[in-house]
N, C-alpha and C positions, 0 to 999 in steps of 0.2 A: 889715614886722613884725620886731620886736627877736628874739635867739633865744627869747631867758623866754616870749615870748608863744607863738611857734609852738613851743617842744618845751616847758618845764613847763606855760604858760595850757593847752594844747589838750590835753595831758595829765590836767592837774584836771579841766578839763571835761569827759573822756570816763571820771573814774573818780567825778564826780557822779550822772553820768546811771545807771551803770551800778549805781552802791552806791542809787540810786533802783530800778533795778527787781531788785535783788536784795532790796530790801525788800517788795516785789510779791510776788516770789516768794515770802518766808515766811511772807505772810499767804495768798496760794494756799495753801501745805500745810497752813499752820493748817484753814482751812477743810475741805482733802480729808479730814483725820484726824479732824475733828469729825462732817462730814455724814457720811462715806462710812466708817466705821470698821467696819463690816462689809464691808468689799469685799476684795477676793482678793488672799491672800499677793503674789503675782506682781506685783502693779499696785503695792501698798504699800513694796515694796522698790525699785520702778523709782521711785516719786517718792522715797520717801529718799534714793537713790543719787543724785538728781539735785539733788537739795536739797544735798548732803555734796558733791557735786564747784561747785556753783555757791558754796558757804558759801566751799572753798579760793579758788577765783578771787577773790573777792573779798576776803580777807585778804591775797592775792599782792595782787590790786593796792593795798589800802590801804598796805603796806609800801611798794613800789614809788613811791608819791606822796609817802608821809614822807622816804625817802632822798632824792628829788629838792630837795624845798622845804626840808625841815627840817634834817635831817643835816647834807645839803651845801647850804643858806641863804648864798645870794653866792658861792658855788663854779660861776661859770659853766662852767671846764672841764668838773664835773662832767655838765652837762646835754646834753653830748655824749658820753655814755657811756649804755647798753645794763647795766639790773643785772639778775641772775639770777631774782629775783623777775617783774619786767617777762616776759623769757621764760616764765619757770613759766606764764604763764597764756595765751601763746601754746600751751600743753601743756594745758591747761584747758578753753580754746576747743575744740580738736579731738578731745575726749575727751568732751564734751557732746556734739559735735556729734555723732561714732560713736553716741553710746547715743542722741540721741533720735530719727537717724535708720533706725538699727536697730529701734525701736518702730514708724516709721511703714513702713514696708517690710513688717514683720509683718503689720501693718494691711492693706497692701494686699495681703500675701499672702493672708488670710482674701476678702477682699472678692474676690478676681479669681478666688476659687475655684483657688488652686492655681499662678496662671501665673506661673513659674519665669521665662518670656519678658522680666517688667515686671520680679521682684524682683534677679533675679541683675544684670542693670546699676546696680540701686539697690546693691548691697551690695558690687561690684567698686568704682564712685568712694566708696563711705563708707570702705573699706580703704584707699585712692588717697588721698582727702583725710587720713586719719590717719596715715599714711607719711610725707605730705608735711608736716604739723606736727611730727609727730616730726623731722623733717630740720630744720625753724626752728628749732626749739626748742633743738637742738646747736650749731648755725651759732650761734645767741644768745649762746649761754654761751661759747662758746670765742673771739669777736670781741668786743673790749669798745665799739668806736667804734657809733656809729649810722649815719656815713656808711661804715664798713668793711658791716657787717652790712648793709646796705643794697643792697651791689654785690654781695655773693656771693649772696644768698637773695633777690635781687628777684626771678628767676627762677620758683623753685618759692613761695614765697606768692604770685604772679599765679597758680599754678596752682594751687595750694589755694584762694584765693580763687574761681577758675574753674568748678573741681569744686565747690564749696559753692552758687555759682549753679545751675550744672547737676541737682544733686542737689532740690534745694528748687523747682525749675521743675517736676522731672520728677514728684514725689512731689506736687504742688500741681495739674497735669493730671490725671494718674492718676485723682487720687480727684475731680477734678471730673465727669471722664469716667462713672466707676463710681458718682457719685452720680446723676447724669441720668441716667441709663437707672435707677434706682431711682427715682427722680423718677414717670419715663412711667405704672409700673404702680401707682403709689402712690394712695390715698385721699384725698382733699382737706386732712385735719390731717396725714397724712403731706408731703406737698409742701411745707405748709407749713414744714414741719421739715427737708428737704431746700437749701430754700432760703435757711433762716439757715444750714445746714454751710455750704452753697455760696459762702455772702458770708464766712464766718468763715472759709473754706480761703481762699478769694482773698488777702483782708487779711492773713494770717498769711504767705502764700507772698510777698505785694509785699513786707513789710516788711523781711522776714529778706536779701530780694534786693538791697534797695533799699541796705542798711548794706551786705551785698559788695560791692556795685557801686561805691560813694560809695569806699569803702577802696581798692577794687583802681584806680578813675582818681588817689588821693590819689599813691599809692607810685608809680605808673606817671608821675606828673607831676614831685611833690614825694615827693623818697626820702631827703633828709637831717634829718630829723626825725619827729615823734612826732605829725604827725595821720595818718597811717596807723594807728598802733598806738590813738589815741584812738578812731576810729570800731571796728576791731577788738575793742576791751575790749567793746562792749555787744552784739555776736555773739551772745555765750553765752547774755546774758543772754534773748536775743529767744527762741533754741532752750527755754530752759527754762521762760519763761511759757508759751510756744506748749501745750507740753505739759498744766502744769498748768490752763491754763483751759480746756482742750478736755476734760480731763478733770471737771472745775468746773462745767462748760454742761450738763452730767448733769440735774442741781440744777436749772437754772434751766428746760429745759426739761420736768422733771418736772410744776412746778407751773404753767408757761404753757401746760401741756398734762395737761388731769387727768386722772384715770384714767377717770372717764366718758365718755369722747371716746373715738370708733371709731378706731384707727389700724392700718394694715398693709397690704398689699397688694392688689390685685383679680388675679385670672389669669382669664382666657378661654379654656375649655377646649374649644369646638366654637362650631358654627352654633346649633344646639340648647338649648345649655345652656349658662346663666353661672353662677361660681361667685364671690362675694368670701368676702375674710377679714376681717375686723376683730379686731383684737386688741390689748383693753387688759392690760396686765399682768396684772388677775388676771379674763379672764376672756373664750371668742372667740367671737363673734354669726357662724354662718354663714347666709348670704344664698343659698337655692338656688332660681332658676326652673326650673320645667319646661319641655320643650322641648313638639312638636308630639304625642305621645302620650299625656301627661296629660291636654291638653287637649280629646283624643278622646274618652277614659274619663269624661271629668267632664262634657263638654258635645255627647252622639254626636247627631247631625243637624241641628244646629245650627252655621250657618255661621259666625254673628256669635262662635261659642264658643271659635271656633279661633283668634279674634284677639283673644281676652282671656286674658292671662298668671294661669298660678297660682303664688303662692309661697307655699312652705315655709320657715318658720323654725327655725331651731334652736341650741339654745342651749345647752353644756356651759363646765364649769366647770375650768378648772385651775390649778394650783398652781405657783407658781413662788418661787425663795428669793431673797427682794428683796434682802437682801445680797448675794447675787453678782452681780444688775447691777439697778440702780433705776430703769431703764427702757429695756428691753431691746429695744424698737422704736427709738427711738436708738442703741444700743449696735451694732446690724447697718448704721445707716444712714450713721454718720461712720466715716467709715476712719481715723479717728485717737481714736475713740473705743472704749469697752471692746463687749465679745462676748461673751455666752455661750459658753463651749463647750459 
């Protein structure tokens, strides 16, 4: 391959792909601020933020493609030079990555009840990986060649790129982990809602792996040019759909799941006595058997009486503010989705 092909061709290529799902991305928000405009200050500010740092990455990289092609148009020296723009969004990259992985860590802080054990490792390498970009991102700017820049920082982006596997494996177990065992006790429409997080955590966890991996063998093989930096550019992008569709899947599973459907947990409280919950948004069917003493009272010398169950139903009503989460037996079940508090 010519250089034009492997540093501008693989370059264009990786700021097509990426100015494609950064168009994904707007019409996610579109959607979140349409359906969900009731939802909490907190969540609303966390996609804008995310919408506003993905908008820069992708102006950094549209510059970065016009200097190459247009500017400098038959300037081959040029395409063996590194421009600041190009860096900027190696700073871009690793500044999405911090924030969306700071949400999911949340996430599983709520979910784990507490365990400091799972998040404090998530939040040391998301600090480690943002170090480590911050450190490219200088290395970029102050080395103008791509084959200089290439020898001093191949180092630490194998290890940023490392830590961003590591982080996304660990955060992609976790809530597999913490979703099966929500799974076990769960209702039959609840499982089945467990089991689209479960295929939508997997797929989200390979993909985002799958572009580190492909980048970190590209640099590790081939280090004097730009298909490193092309697969790199749609990193961000992956981090910031991830988010907004998982936020999105609110929606779709509100209405693939209506509110006449029983959904929520079963607990087994004795030999004696079972208890389920069912609980639709607005409103929770308790299921109580009686155990061996009711069935004294109701049926005394009677043997066959003792082996026929009585239940009690009962039914109250509550009130919940659909704006703060539109379907809040989802909201406890993805760990990368919203919560009551």
């Amino acid at each position: 391959m010519s250089l034009i092909e492997i540093t501008a061709g693989v370059a264009f290529a990786g700021c097509l792909v990426a100015v494609g799902l950064s168009a994904i991305l707007g019409f996610q928000v579109f959607l979140y601020f349409r359906i969900f405009a009731s939802d909490k200050l907190t969540y609303k500010i966390l996609v804008g933020w995310i919408w506003a740092i993905d908008a820069t990455h992708t102006v950094l990289l549209c510059i970065t493609i016009w200097t190459y092609l247009v500017v400098n148009f038959g300037n081959y020296a040029a395409l063996a030079k590194i421009t600041s723009t190009a860096a900027g969004t190696i700073l871009m990259t690793v500044v999405t990555a911090f924030s969306v992985n700071g949400f999911y860590g949340w996430r599983l802080y709520k979910m784990s009840k507490c365990n400091w054990w799972l998040v404090l490792p998530i939040a040391f390498l998301s600090l480690g990986q943002l170090a480590l970009g911050l450190m490219n991102t200088i290395v970029c700017m102050k080395t103008a060649q791509i084959s200089s820049v290439s020898s001093r920082f191949r180092i630490t982006f194998l290890m940023n790129l490392s830590v961003s596997v590591a982080i996304d494996t660990t955060i992609s177990v976790a809530r597999y982990f913490y979703m099966r065992k929500m799974k076990l006790k769960g209702l039959s429409p609840t499982q089945e809602i467990v089991d689209g997080i479960v295929l939508f955590t997997i797929n989200d966890g390979v993909a985002t792996c799958a572009v580190s991996i492909a980048s970190f063998v590209s640099i590790l093989l081939i280090n004097d040019n730009f298909i490193f930096m092309s697969l790199y550019f749609i990193i961000s992008k992956l981090y910031s759909n991830s988010v907004l569709a998982t936020l999105n899947l609110r929606n779709w599973y509100r209405h693939k799941y209506p509110r006449n459907r029983p959904l929520g947990l079963s607990m087994i409280e004795s030999d004696e006595s079972e208890v389920r919950f069912r609980e639709p948004p607005s409103s929770i069917l308790s299921h109580l058997r009686v155990g061996d003493l009711a069935r004294k009272h109701l049926h005394p010398g009677n043997s066959e009486g003792k082996d026929k169950p009585v239940e009690v139903y009962l039914e109250r009503q509550v009130e919940s503010d659909i704006g703060d989460s539109d379907f809040s037996t989802v909201d406890k079940l993805d760990g990368r989705a919203l919560e009551t508090d």
